[in-house]
C-alpha positions in Angstrom: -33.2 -97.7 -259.8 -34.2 -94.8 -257.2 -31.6 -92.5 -256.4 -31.6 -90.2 -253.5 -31.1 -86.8 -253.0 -29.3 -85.1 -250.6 -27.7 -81.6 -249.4 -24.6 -81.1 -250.5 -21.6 -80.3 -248.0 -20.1 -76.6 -249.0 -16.3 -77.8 -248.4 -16.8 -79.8 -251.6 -16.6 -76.3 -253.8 -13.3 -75.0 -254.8 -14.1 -71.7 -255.9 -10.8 -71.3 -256.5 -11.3 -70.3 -259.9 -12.9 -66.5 -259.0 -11.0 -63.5 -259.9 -8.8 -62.8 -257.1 -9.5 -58.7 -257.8 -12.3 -56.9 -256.2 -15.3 -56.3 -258.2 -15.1 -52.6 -260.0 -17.5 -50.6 -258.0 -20.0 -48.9 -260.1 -18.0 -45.0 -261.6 -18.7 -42.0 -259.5 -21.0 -39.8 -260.9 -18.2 -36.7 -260.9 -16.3 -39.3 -262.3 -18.6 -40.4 -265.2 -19.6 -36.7 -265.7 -16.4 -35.2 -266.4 -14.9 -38.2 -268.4 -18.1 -37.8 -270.9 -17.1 -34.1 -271.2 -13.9 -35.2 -272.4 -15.2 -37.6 -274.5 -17.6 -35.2 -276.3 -15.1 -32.4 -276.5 -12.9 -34.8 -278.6 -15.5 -36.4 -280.8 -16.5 -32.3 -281.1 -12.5 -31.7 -281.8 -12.0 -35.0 -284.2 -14.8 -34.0 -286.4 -14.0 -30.4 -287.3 -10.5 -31.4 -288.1 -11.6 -34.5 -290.1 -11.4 -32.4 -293.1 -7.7 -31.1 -293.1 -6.7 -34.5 -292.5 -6.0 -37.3 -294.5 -8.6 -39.1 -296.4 -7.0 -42.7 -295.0 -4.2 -43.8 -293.6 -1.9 -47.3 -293.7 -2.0 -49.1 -290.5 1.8 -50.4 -289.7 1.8 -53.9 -289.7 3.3 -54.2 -285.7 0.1 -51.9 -284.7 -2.3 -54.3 -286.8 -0.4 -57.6 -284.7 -0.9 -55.5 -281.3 -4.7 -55.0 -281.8 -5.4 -58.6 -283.1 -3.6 -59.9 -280.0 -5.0 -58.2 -277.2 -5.4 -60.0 -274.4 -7.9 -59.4 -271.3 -6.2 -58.0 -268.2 -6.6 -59.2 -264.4 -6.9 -55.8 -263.2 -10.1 -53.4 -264.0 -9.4 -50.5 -265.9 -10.7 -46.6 -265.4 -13.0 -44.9 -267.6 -10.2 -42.8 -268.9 -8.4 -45.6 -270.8 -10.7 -45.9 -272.9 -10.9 -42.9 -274.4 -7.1 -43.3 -274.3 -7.5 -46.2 -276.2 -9.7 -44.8 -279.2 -7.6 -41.7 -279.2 -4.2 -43.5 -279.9 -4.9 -47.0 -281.2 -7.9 -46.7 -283.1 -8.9 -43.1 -284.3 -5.2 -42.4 -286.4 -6.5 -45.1 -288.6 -10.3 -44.9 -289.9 -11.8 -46.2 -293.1 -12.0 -43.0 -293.8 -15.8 -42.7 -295.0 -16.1 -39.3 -292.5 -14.2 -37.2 -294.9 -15.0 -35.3 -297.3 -13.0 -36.8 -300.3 -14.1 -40.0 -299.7 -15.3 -41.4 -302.4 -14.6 -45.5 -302.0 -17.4 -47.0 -301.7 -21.1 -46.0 -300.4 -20.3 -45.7 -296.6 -22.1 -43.1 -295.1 -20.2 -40.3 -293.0 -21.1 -39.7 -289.5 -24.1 -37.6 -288.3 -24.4 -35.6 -285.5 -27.1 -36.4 -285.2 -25.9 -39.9 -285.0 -23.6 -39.8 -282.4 -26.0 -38.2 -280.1 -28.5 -41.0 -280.6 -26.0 -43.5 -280.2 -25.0 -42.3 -276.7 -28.8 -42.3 -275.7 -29.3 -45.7 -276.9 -26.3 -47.0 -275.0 -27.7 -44.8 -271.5 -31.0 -46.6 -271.9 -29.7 -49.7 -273.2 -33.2 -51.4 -273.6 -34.1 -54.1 -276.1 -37.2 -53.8 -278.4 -37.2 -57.9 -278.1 -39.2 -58.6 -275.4 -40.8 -56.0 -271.7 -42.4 -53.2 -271.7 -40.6 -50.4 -272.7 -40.8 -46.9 -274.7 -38.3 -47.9 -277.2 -40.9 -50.6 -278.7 -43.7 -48.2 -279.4 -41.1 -45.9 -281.0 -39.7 -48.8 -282.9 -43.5 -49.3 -284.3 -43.9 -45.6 -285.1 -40.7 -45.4 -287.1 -41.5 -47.8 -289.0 -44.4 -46.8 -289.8 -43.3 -43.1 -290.6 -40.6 -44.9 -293.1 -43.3 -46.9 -294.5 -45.2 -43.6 -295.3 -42.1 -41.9 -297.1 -41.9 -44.9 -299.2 -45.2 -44.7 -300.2 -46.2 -48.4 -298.6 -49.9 -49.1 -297.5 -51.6 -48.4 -294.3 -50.6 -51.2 -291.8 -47.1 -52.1 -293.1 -44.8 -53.3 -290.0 -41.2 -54.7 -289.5 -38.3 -53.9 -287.3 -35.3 -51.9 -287.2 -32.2 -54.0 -288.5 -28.6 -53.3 -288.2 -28.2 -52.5 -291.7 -28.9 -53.9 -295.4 -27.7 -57.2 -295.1 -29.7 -58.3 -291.7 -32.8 -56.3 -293.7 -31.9 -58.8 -296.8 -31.6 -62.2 -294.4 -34.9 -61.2 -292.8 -36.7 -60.6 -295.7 -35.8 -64.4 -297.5 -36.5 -65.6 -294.1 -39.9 -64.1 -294.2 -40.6 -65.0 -297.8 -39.7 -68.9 -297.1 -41.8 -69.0 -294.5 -44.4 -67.1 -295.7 -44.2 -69.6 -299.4 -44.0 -73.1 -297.6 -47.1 -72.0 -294.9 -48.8 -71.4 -297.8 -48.3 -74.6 -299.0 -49.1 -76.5 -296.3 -45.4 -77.6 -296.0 -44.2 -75.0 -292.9 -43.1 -78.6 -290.8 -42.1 -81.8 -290.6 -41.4 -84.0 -293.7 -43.3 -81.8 -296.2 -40.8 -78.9 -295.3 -37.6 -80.6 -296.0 -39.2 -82.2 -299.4 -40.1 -78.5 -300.4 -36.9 -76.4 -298.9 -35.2 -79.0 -301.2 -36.7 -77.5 -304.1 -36.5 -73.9 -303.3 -35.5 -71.1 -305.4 -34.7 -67.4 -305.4 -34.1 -64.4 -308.2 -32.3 -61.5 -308.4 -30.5 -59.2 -310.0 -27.3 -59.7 -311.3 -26.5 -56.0 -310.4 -27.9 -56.7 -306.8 -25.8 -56.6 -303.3 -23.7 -59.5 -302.6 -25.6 -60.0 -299.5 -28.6 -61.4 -301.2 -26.3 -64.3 -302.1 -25.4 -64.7 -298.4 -28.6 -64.6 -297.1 -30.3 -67.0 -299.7 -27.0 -69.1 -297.9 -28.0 -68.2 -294.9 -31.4 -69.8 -294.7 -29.9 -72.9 -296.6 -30.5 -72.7 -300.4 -27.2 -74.0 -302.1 -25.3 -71.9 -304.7 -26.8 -73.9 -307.4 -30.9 -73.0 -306.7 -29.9 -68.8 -306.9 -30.8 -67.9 -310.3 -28.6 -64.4 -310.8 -31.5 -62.7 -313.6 -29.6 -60.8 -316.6 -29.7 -57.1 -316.9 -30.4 -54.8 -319.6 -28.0 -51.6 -321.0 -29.1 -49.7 -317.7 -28.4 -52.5 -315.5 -32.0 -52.9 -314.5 -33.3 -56.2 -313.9 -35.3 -57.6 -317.4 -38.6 -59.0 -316.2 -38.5 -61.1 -319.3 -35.6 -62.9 -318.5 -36.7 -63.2 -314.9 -40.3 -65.0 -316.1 -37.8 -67.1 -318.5 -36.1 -68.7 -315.7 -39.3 -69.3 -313.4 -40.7 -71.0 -315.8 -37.9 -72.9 -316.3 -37.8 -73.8 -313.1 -41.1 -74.7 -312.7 -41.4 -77.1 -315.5 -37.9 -78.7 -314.0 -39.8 -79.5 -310.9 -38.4 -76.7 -308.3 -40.3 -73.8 -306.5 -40.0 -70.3 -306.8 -40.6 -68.7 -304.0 -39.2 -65.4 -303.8 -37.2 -62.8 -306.3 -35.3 -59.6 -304.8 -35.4 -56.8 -306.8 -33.1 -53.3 -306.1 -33.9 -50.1 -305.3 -30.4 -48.4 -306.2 -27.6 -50.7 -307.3 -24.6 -50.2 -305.3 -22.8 -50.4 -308.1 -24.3 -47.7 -310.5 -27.9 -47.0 -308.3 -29.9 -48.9 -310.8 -33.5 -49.2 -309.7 -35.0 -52.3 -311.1 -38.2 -52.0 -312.7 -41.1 -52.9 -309.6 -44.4 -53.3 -311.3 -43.5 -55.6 -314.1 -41.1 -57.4 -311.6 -44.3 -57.2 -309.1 -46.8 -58.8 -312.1 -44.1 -61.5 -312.7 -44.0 -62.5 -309.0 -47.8 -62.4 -308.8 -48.5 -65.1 -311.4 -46.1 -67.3 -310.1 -47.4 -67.1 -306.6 -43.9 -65.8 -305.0 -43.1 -62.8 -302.7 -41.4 -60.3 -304.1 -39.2 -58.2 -301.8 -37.7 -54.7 -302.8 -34.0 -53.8 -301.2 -34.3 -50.4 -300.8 -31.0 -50.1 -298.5 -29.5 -48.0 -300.5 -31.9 -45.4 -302.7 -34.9 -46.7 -301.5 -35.8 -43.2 -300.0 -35.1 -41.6 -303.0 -38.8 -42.3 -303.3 -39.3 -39.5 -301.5 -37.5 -37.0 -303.1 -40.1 -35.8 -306.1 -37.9 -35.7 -309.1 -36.0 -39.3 -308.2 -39.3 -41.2 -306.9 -41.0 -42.2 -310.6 -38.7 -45.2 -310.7 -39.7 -46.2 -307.0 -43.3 -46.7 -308.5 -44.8 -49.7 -307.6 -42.7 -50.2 -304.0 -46.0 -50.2 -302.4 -46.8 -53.6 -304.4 -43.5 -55.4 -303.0 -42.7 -57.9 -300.4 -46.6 -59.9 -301.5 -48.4 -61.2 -298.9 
């Protein structure tokens, strides 16, 4: 059957469905100038007075119900609401990590430093996916400056992540891949025969998000093998080579076992070179979340149990 094209008549086209508002026009540069002065003057005023203010305050349940049902508008907004916004709905009720009594959980405050580079980023507003732009060099080159305080060889790369828990997702991603090419099984029928067989180690003290991510990439609960812990709440390698080998001789694959730099729990730093030995013999990568103390490899008296970082995440 042949079917013909042909042009379309425009009167067919409701377009009905447009916004009936104008289009916001882009902000005046007055405009833009003098609302960012009054933006930085509060963040300036909200962070000197952080610390005679409460550590944390409860969020009345009617303001909670307003916030989880807003509702978009028909009519643009001006730059000033939004600072309106932050000021009245949002601000009053923080997590509280910016004070200095905090003492919750492992949240860092905010920098200064911080909060200037955040409003450059957003200026910019480039990616470091794809183009050709100055933020991708720079990506390179910070990596590679971290790499050096960690003490990792000559040619280590990556990419900036959002936080821990992308770094963590990333890093199993890399190590399946990198395990199943090696194998010959990266495709096709051999990959789901071998995925089905996969499994991953860690410490029982490690971050929950090692759990997710092994979830994540599609390893059920029951091929995560959680590795005992000794008094200090360091990984035991022996333990960790008991349950390879029990998984080998049962048929599955090892691929990968996550060890901590800095538990979030007590900052337990798992031992790396027997960890790195283990994972060598069995052929797996071993990767090394350093989210939280990893750069305490760089402070002199606090980097002897970050020996042997260099020798994770085996390629």
């Amino acid at each position: 059957m042949t079917h013909h094209l042909r042009a379309q008549d425009p009167e067919q086209f409701d377009e009905t469905f447009l916004p009936s508002v104008p289009t916001p026009s882009a902000a005046h540069p007055k405009v833009l100038r003098d609302e960012l002065v009054a933006a930085a003057e509060w963040v300036s005023r909200y962070l000197s007075d952080l610390p005679t203010g409460a550590v944390n305050r409860p969020m009345p349940a009617e303001h909670r119900a307003r916030l989880r049902a807003g509702r978009l508008g028909r009519e643009p907004g001006d730059l000033g609401g939004v600072l309106e916004f932050v000021r009245d709905e949002i601000a009053p009720y923080p997590t509280g990590n910016g004070h200095p009594a905090f003492f919750a959980w492992i949240n860092s405050p905010p920098a200064p430093a911080g909060v200037i580079a955040e409003l450059l980023a957003c200026t910019i507003n480039a990616t470091c996916g794809m183009g050709e732009n100055a933020l991708m060099d720079l990506e390179r080159g910070t990596v590679r400056m971290l790499a050096s305080l960690a003490g990792l060889p000559q040619g280590t790369g990556g990419v900036l992540t959002s936080g821990g828990s992308k770094a963590n997702l990333l890093a199993l991603a890399t190590a399946r891949t990198w395990f199943l090419t090696r194998r010959g099984s990266g495709d096709g029928a051999a990959y789901d025969r071998d995925h089905a067989r996969l499994t991953v180690y860690y410490s029982a003290q490690a971050h929950m998000s090692v759990a997710k991510a092994a979830s994540c990439i599609g390893l059920p609960a029951h091929r995560l093998r959680p590795v005992a812990t000794d008094a200090s709440d360091r990984m035991d390698p022996a333990a960790l080579r008991a349950a390879i080998t029990a998984d080998l001789d049962a048929g599955l694959l090892p691929f990968c076992t996550v060890s901590t730099l800095g538990t979030t729990a007590t900052g337990a730093v798992d031992p790396l070179e027997p960890i790195t030995e283990v994972c060598r013999s069995a052929g797996m990568w071993h990767h090394a979340d350093g989210a939280w103390g990893g750069l305490g490899a760089t402070v002199p008296a606090l980097a002897p149990p970050s020996t042997g970082a260099s020798a994770a995440s085996i390629r």
